[in-house]
MDTraj code that builds the backbone (N, CA, C; nanometers):
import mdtraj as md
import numpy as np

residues = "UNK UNK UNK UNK UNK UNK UNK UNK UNK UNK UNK UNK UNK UNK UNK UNK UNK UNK UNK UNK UNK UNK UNK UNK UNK UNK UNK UNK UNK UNK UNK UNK UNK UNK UNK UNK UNK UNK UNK UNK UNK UNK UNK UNK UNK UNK UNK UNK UNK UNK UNK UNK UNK UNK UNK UNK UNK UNK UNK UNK UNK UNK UNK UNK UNK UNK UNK UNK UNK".split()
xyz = np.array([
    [0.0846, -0.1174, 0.0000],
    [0.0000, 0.0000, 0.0000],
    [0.0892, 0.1237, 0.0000],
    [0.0376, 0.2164, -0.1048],
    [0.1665, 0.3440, -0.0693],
    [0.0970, 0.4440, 0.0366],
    [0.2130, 0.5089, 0.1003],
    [0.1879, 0.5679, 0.1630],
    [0.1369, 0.7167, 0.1481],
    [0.0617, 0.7607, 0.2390],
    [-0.0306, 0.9429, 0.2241],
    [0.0680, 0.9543, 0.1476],
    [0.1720, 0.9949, 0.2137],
    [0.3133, 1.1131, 0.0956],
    [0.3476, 1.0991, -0.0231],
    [0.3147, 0.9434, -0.0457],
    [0.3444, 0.9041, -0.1963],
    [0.2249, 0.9293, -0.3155],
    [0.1085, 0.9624, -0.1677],
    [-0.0058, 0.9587, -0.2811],
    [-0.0910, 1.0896, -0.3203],
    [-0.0023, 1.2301, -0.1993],
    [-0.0414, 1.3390, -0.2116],
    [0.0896, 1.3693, -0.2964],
    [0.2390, 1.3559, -0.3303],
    [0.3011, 1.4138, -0.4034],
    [0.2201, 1.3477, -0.5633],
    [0.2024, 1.2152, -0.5883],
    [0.1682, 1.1644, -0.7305],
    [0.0468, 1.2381, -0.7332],
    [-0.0460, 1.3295, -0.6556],
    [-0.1860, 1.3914, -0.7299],
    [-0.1521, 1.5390, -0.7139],
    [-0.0669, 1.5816, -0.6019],
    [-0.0243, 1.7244, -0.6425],
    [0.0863, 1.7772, -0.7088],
    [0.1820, 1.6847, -0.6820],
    [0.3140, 1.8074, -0.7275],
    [0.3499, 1.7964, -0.8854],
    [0.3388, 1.8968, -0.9606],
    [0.3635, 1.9121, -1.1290],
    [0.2337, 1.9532, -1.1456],
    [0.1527, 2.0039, -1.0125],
    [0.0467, 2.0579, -1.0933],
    [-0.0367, 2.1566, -1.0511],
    [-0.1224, 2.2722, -1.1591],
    [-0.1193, 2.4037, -1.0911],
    [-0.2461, 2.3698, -0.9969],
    [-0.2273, 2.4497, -0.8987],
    [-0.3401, 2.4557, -0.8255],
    [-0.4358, 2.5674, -0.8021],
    [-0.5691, 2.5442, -0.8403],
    [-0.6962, 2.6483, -0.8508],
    [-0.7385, 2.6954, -0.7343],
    [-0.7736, 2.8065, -0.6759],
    [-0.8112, 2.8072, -0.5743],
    [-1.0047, 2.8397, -0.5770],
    [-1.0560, 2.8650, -0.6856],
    [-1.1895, 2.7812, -0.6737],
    [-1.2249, 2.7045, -0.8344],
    [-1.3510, 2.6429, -0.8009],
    [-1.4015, 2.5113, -0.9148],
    [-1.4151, 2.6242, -1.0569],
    [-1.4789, 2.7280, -0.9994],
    [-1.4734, 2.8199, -1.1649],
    [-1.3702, 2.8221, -1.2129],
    [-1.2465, 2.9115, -1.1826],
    [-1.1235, 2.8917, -1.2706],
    [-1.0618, 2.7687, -1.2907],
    [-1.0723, 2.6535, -1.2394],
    [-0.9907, 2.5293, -1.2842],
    [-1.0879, 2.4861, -1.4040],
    [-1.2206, 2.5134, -1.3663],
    [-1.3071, 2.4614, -1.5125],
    [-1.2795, 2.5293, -1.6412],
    [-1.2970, 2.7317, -1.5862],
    [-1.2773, 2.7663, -1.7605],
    [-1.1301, 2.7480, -1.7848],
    [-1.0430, 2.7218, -1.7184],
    [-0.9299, 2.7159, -1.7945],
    [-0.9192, 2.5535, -1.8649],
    [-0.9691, 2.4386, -1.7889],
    [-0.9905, 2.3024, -1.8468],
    [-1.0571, 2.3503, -1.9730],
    [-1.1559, 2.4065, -1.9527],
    [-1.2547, 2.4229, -2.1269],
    [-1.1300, 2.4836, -2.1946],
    [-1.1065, 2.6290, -2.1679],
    [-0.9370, 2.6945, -2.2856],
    [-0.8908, 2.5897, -2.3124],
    [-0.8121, 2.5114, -2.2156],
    [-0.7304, 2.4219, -2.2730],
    [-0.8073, 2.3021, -2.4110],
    [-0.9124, 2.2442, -2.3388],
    [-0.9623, 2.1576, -2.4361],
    [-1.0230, 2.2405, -2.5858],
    [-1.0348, 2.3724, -2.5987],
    [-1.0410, 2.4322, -2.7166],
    [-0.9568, 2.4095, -2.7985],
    [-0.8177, 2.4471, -2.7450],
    [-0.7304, 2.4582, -2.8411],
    [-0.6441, 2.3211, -2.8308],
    [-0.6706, 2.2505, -2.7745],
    [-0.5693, 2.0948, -2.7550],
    [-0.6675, 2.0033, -2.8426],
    [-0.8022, 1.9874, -2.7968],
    [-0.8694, 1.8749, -2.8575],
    [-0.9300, 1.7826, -2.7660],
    [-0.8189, 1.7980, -2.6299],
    [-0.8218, 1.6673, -2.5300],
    [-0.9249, 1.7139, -2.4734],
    [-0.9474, 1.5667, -2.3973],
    [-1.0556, 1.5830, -2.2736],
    [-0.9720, 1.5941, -2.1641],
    [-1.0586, 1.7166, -2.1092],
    [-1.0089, 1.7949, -1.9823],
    [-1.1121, 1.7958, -1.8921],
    [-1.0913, 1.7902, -1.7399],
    [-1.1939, 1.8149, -1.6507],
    [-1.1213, 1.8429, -1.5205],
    [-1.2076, 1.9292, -1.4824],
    [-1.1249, 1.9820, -1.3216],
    [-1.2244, 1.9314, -1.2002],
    [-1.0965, 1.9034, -1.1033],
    [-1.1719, 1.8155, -1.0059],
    [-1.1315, 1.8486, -0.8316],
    [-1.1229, 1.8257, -0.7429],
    [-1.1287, 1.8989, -0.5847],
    [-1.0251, 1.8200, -0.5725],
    [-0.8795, 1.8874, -0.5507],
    [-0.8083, 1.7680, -0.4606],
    [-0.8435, 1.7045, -0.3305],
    [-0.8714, 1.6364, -0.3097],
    [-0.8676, 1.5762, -0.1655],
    [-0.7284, 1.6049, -0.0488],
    [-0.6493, 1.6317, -0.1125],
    [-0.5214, 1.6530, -0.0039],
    [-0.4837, 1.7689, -0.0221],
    [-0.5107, 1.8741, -0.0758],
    [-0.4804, 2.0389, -0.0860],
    [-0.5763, 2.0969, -0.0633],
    [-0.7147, 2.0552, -0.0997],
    [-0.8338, 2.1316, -0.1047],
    [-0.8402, 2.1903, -0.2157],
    [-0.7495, 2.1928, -0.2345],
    [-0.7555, 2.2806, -0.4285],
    [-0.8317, 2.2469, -0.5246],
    [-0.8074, 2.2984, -0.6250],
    [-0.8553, 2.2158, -0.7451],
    [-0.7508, 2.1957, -0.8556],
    [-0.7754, 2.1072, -0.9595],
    [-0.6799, 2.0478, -1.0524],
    [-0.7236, 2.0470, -1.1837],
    [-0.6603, 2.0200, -1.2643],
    [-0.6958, 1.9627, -1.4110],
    [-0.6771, 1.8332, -1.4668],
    [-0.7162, 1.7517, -1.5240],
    [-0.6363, 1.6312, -1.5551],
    [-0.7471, 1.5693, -1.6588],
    [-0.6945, 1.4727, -1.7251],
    [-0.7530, 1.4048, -1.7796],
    [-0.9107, 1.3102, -1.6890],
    [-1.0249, 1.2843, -1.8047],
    [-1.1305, 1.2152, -1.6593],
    [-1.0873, 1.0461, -1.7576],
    [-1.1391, 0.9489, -1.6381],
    [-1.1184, 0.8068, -1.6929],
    [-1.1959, 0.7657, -1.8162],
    [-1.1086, 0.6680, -1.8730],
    [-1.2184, 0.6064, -1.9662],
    [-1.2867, 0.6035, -1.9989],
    [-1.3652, 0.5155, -1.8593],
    [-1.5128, 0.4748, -1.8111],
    [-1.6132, 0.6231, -1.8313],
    [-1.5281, 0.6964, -1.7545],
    [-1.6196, 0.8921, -1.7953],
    [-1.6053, 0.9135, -1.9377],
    [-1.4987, 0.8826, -2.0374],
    [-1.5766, 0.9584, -2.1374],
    [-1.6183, 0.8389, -2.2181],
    [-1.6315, 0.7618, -2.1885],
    [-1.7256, 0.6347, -2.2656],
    [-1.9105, 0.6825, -2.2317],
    [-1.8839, 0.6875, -2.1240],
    [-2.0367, 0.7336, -2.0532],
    [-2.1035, 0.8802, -2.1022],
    [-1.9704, 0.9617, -2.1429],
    [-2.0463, 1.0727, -2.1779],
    [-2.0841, 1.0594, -2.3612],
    [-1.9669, 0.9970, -2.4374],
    [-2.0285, 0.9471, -2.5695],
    [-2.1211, 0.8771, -2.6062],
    [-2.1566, 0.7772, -2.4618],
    [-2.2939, 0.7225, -2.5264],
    [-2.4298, 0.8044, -2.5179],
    [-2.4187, 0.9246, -2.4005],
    [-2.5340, 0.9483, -2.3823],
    [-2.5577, 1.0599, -2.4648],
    [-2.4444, 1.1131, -2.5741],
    [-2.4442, 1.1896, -2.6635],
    [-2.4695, 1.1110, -2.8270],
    [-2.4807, 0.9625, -2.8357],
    [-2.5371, 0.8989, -2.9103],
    [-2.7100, 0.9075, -2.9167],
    [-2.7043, 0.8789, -2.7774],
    [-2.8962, 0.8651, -2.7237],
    [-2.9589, 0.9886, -2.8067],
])
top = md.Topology()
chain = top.add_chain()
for i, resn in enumerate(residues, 1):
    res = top.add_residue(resn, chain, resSeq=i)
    for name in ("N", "CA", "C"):
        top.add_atom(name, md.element.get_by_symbol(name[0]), res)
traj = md.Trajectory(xyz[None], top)
């Protein structure tokens, strides 16, 4: 099992931190304008912050199908 430290440096450090959900979102949308990628901003659990990152799979499988429907 890794430990807290291993698992708050692998979700925070290399990455900017928002201090509320509005700016980590419109800047996720900027970014996904001009990149292409899927972007989504989310609450760190160990900073309180917020982040950017890619969402799983499973999320954008779920959001293409219901954009099929």
């Amino acid at each position: 099992m890794a430990s807290k430290r291993r698992q708050r440096r692998k979700a925070c450090d290399g990455k900017v931190r928002y201090k509320t959900s509005k700016s980590a979102h419109n800047e996720a949308f900027r970014r996904m304008r001009e990149s292409g990628e899927w972007l989504n901003s989310y609450k760190c659990a160990f900073c309180k912050g917020f982040h950017i990152g890619h969402p799983p799979k499973r999320v954008r499988q779920s959001i293409l199908a219901r954009r099929s429907n």
